[in-house]
C-alpha positions as CSV (number, residue, x, y, z in Angstrom):
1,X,52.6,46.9,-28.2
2,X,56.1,45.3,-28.8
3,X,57.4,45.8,-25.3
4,X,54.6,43.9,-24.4
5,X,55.4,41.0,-26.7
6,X,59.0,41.3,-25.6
7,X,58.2,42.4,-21.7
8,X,59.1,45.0,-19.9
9,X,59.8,46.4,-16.0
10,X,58.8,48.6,-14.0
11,X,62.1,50.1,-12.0
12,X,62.5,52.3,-9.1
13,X,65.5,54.9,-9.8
14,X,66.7,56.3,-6.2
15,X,69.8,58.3,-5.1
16,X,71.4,61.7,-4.8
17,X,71.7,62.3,-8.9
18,X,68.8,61.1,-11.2
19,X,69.3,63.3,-13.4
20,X,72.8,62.2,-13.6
21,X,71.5,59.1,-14.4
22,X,68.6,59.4,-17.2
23,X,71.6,62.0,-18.8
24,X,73.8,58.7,-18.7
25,X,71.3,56.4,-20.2
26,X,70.1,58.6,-23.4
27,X,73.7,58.7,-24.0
28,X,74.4,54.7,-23.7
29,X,71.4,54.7,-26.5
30,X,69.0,53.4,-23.4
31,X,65.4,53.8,-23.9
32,X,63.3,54.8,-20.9
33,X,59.3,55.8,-20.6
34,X,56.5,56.6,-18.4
35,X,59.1,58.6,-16.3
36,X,57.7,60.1,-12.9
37,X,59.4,61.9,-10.1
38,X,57.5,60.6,-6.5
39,X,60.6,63.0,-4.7
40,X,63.5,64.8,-5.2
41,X,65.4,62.0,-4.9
42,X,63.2,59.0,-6.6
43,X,61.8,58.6,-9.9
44,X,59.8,55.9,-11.2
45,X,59.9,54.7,-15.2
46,X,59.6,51.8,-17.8
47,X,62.1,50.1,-20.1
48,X,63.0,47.3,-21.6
49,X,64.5,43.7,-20.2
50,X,67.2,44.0,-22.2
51,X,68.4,47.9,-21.8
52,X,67.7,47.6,-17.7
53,X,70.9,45.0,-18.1
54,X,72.8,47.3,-19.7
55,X,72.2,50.0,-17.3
56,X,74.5,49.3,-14.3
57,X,77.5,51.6,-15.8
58,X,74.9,54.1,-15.7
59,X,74.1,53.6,-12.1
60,X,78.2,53.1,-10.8
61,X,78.6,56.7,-12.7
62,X,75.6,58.7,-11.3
63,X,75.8,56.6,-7.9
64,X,72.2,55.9,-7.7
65,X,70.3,52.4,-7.0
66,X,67.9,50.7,-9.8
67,X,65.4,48.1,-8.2
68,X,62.6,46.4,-10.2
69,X,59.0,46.8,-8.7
70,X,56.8,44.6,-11.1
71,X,57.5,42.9,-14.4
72,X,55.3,43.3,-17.3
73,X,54.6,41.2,-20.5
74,X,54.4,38.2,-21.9
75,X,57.8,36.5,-21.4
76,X,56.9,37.3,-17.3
77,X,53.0,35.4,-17.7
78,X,54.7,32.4,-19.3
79,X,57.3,32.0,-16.8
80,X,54.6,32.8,-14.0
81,X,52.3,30.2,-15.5
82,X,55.1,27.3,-16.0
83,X,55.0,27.6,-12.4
84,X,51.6,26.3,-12.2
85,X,51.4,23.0,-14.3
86,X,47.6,22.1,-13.2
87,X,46.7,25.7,-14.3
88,X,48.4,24.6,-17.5
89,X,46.7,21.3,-17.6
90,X,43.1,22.9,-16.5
91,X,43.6,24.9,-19.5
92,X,44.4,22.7,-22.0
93,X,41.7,20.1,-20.3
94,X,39.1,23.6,-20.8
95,X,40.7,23.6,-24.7
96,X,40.0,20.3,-25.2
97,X,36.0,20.3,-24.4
98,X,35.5,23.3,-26.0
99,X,36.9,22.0,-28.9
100,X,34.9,18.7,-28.4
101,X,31.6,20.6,-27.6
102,X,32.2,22.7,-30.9
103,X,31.8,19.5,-33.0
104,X,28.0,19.7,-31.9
105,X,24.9,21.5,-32.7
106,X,23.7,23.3,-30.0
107,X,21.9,26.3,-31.4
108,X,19.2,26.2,-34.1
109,X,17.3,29.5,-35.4
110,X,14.3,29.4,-37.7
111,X,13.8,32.7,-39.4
112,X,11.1,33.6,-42.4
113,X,8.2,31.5,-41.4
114,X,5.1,33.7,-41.4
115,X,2.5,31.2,-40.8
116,X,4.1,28.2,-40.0
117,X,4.9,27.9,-36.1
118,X,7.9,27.9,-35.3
119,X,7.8,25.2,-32.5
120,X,6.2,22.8,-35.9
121,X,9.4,23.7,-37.9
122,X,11.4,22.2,-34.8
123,X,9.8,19.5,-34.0
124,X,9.9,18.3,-38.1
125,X,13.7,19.1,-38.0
126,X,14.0,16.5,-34.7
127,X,12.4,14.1,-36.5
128,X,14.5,14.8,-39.0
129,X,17.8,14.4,-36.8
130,X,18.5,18.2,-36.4
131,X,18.5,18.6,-32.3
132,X,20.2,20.5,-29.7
133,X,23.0,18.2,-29.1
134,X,23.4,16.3,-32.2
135,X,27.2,15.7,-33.7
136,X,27.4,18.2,-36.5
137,X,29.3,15.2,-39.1
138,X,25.7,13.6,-38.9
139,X,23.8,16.5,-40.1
140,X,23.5,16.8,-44.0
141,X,21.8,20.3,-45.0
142,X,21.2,19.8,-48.5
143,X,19.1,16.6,-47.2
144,X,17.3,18.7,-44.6
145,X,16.3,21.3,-47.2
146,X,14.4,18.5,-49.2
147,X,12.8,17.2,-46.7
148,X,11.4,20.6,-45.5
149,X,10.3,21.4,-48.8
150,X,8.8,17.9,-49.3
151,X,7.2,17.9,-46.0
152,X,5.9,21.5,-45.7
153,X,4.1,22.5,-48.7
154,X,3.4,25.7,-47.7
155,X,7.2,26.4,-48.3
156,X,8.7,27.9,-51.4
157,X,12.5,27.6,-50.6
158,X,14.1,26.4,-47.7
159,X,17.7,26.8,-46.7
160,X,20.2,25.3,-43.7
161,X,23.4,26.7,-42.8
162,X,25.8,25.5,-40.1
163,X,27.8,28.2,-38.7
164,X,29.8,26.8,-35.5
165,X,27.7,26.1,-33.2
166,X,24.3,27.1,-35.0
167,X,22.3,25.9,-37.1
168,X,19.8,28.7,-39.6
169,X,17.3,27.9,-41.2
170,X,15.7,30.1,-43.1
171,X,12.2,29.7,-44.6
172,X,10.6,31.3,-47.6
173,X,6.8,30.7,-47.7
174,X,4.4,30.6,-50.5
175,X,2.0,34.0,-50.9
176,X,-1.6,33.3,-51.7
177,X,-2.5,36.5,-52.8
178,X,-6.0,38.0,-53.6
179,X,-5.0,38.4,-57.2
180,X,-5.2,34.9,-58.0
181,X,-8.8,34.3,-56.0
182,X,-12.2,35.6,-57.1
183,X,-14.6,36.6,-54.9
184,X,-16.4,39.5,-53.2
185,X,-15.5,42.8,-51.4
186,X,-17.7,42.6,-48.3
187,X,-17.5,45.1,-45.2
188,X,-14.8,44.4,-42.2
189,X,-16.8,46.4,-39.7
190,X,-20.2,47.9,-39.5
191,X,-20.3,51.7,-40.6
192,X,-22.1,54.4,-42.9
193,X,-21.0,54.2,-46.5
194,X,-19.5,57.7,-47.6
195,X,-18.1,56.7,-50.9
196,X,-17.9,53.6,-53.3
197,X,-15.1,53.2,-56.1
198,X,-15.4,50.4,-57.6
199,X,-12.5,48.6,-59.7
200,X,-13.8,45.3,-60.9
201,X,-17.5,43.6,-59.8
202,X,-20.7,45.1,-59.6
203,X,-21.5,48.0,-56.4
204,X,-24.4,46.4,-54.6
205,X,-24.3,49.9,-52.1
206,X,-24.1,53.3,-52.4
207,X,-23.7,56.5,-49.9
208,X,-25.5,56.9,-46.9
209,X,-26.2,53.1,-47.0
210,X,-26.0,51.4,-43.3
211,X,-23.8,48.3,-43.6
212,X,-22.9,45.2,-41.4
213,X,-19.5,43.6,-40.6
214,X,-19.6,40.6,-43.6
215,X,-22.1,42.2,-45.6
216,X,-21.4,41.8,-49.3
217,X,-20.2,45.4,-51.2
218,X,-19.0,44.8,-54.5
219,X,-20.1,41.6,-55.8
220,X,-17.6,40.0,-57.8
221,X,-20.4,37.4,-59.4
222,X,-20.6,37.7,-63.2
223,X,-24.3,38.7,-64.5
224,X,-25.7,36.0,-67.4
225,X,-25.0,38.6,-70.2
226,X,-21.2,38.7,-69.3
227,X,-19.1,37.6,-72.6
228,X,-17.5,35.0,-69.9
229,X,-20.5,34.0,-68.1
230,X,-21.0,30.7,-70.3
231,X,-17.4,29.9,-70.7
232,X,-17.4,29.5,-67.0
233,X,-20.7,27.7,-67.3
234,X,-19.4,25.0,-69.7
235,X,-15.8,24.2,-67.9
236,X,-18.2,23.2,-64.2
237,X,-16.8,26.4,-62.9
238,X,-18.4,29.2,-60.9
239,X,-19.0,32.8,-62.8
240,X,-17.4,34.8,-60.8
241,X,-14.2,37.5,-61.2
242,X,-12.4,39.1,-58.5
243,X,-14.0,42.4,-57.2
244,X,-11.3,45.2,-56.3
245,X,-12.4,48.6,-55.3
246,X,-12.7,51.1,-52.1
247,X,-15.6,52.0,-49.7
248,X,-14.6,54.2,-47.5
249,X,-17.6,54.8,-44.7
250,X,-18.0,56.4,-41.2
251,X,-17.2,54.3,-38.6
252,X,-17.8,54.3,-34.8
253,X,-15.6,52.9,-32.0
254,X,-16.7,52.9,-28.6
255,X,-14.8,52.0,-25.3
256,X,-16.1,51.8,-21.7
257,X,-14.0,51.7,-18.5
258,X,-14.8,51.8,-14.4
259,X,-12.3,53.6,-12.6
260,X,-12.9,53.0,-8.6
261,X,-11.9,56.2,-6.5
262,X,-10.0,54.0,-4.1
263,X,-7.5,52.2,-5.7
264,X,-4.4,50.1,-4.5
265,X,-1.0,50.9,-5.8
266,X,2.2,49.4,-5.5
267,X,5.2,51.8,-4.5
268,X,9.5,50.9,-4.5
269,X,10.3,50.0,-0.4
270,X,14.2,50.7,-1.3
271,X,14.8,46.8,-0.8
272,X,16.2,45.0,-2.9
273,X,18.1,41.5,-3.7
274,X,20.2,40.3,-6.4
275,X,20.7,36.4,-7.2
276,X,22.0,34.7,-9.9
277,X,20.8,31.8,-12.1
278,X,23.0,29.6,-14.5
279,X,20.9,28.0,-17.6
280,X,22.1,25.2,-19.3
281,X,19.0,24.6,-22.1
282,X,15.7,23.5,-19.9
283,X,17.9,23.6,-16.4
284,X,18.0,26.2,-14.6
285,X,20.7,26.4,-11.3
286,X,20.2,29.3,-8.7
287,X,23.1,30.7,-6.5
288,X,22.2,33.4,-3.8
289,X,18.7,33.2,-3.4
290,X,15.7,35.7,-4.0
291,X,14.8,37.5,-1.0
292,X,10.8,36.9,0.4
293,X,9.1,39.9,-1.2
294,X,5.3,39.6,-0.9
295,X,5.2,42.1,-3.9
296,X,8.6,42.8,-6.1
297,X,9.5,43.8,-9.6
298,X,12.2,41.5,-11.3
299,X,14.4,42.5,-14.0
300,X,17.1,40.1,-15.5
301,X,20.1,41.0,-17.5
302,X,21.3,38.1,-19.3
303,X,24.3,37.2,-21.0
304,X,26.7,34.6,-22.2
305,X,30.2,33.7,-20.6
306,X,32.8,35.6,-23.4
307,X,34.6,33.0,-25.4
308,X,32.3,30.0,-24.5
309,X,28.7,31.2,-26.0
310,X,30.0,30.5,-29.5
311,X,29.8,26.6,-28.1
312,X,28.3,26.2,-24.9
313,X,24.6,27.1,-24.5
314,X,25.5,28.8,-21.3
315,X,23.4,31.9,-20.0
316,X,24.1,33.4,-16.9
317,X,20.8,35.6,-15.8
318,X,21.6,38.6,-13.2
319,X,18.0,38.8,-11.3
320,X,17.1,41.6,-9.4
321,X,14.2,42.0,-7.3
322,X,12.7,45.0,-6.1
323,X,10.6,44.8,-3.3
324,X,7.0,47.0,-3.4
325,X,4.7,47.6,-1.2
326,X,0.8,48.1,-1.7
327,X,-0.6,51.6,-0.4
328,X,-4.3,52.5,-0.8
329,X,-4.8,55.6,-2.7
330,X,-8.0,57.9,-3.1
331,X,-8.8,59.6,-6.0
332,X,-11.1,62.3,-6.5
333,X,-14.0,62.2,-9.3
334,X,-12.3,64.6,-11.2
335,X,-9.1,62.2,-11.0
336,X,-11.0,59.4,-12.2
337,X,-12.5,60.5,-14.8
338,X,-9.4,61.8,-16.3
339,X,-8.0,58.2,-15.9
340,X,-10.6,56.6,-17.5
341,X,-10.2,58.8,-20.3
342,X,-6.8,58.3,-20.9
343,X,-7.6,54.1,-20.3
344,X,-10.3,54.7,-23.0
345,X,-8.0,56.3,-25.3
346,X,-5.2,53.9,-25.2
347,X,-7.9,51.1,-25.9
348,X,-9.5,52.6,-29.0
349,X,-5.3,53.4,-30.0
350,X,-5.2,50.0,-30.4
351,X,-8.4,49.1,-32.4
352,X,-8.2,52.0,-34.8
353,X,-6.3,51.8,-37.9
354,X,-3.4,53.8,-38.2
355,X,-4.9,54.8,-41.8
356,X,-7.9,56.0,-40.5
357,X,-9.3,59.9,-40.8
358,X,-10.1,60.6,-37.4
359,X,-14.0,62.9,-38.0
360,X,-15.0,63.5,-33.8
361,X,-14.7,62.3,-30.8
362,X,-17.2,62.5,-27.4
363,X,-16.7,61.8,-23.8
364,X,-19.3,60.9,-21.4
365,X,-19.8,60.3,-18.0
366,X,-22.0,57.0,-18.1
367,X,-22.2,56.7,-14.0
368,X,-20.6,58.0,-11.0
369,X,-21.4,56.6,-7.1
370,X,-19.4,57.0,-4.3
371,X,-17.3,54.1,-5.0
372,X,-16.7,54.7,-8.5
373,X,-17.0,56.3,-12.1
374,X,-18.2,55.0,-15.9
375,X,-16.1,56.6,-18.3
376,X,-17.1,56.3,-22.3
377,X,-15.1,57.5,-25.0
378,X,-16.8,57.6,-28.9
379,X,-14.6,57.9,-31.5
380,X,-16.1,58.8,-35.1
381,X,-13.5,58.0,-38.1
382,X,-13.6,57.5,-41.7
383,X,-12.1,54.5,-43.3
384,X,-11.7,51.9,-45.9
385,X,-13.5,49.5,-44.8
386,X,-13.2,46.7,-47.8
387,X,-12.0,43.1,-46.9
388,X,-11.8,40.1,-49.5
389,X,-13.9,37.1,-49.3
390,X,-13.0,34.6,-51.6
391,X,-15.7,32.7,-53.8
392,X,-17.5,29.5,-52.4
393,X,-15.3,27.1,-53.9
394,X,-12.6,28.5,-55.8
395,X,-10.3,29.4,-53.7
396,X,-6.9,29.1,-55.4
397,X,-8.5,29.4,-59.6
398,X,-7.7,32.0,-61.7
399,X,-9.4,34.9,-61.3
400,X,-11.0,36.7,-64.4
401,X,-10.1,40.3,-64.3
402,X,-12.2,42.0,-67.1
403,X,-13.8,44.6,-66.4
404,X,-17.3,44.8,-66.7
């Protein structure tokens, strides 16, 4: 590490007696490394600038020649780059913007909004004076915070943090949660009621009871001989409590796909072009060209130019296209059904709770012509199916929670 602070050479050691030589050196105190023999008579080793000056006693007594082949280190890059003073200047003039451009905002991340959109959070910060491209002396974060949490109501706490470059925000919303609402536990999704356990309200269904998506379960309305039924009555406010409980029921999920026996598949040609794009926020500057692939696959691997990102908003994207080519592809029945199935499945994957108790499932063949087949998957689970509804009108009151 300190050689290459202080530089080092590279030297060529030929002649009759190398050995001769190196035995010299070690005993002038000389420090050599990296020796290699190439041939009997030339080897090929690292030292120091100032031992290969001290050498040439060595070289008169074992009568060999020492040449330099390449200089190494820093003292050898400055003297190489005093030699080019507009390299010099071009890097001080680079220096100079990148310090100027660091005195900006370029970046700004919103994290912690649930339900706010992000691209309303932004546009409130513009108005605000937080941009891409505004000087970072005019920003005032303690300001912005107020007027978030001023402005948005929905918000909690609200910070902003400039760090180079970027400016975080970060977003804490308010939580609304069914604790503080009464209401009703009504039915998410049609099914057959298997079990009711009520915590709160009054069961309006029992087992073996056919139930629709909305339908009311446990009623969270207090009945007239509740002790808080004319409490409520006298403040103007509705009788109600919050309902809590579980109904789990049977609940069937059905997905229906057509799977044609001639189908039309693209397939990789081999071809292939790569292109570059440079992005500079909303513009976008293309060097190479795409190649004209009727049909292609693009993949992009993007990054930022080292050293610069932390201040430039520079993004240079690697595309590469892939050309394919469509090919016509029969399948037998047998094929197709066993691809509908598996498009079936991975439909009713995505509707079904994870929670869910999986009871049966049935394949059928709903139609099959010569041109195609009807596959049908049913899928029988058991599942809580309870949702909240909150109370006509008093959404956000206090919720009474005794029981009844």
């Amino acid at each position: 590490m300190w050689f290459r602070f202080f530089g080092y050479v590279i030297i060529r050691i030929k002649g009759e007696n190398p050995e001769g030589f190196l035995n010299a050196i070690l005993r002038q105190g000389l420090r050599l490394w990296d020796v290699q023999r190439l041939r009997p008579d030339c080897l090929v080793a690292r030292t120091s600038i100032r031992d290969f000056r001290r050498m040439r006693p060595a070289c008169r007594q074992a009568k060999v020649q020492v040449s330099i082949l390449e200089r190494e280190g820093l003292p050898f890059f400055l003297a190489r780059l005093w030699r080019r003073p507009l390299f010099i200047l071009g890097g001080l003039a680079f220096l100079a913007v990148v310090s100027y451009l660091a005195t900006f905002v370029w970046f700004i991340q919103v994290e912690g909004n649930q339900t706010l959109a992000g691209e309303d959070v932004l546009a409130f910060l513009a108005e605000q004076g937080l941009r891409p491209g505004v000087p970072k002396r005019e920003l005032d974060p303690r300001q912005l915070e107020k007027a978030l949490l001023f402005s948005l109501p929905r918000l909690a706490w609200a910070g902003v943090e400039i760090q180079g470059t970027l400016a975080k925000v970060v977003l804490v919303e308010k939580t609304v949660t069914e604790e503080s609402r009464p209401g009703d536990i009504i039915a998410a999704k049609d099914g057959v009621v298997v079990n009711v356990i009520p915590f709160t309200g009054t069961p309006l269904v029992r087992q073996g009871d056919t139930v629709r998506r909305g339908q009311k379960l446990i009623s969270g309305e207090l009945p007239s001989w509740h002790r808080d039924y004319g409490r409520l009555i006298a403040r103007g406010q509705l009788p109600y409590l919050q309902a809590s409980g579980i109904v789990e029921a049977r609940v069937w999920y059905e997905e229906e796909v057509y799977v044609p026996l001639q189908q039309t598949i693209l397939r990789d040609t081999g071809r292939y072009a790569v292109f570059r794009e440079i992005h500079w926020q909303d513009k976008v500057w293309t060097f190479g060209g795409g190649a004209e692939f009727a049909y292609c696959t693009e993949t992009r691997e993007i990054r930022r130019l080292p050293g610069v990102a932390a201040v430039l908003p520079l993004e240079v994207h690697t595309v590469t296209q892939r050309e394919q080519m469509p090919i016509v592809e029969e399948l037998s029945p047998e094929e197709a059904i066993g691809q509908g199935e598996r498009m079936a499945r991975e439909a009713l994957k995505a509707r079904i709770p994870r929670e869910a108790m999986l009871l049966s499932e049935q394949l059928h063949i709903t139609s099959k012509n010569p041109w195609g087949v009807w596959v049908r998957v049913v899928v029988e689970t058991r599942e809580n199916i309870r949702a909240f509804r909150p109370a006509s009108g008093q959404e956000g009151k206090v919720a009474v929670t005794h029981n009844l």
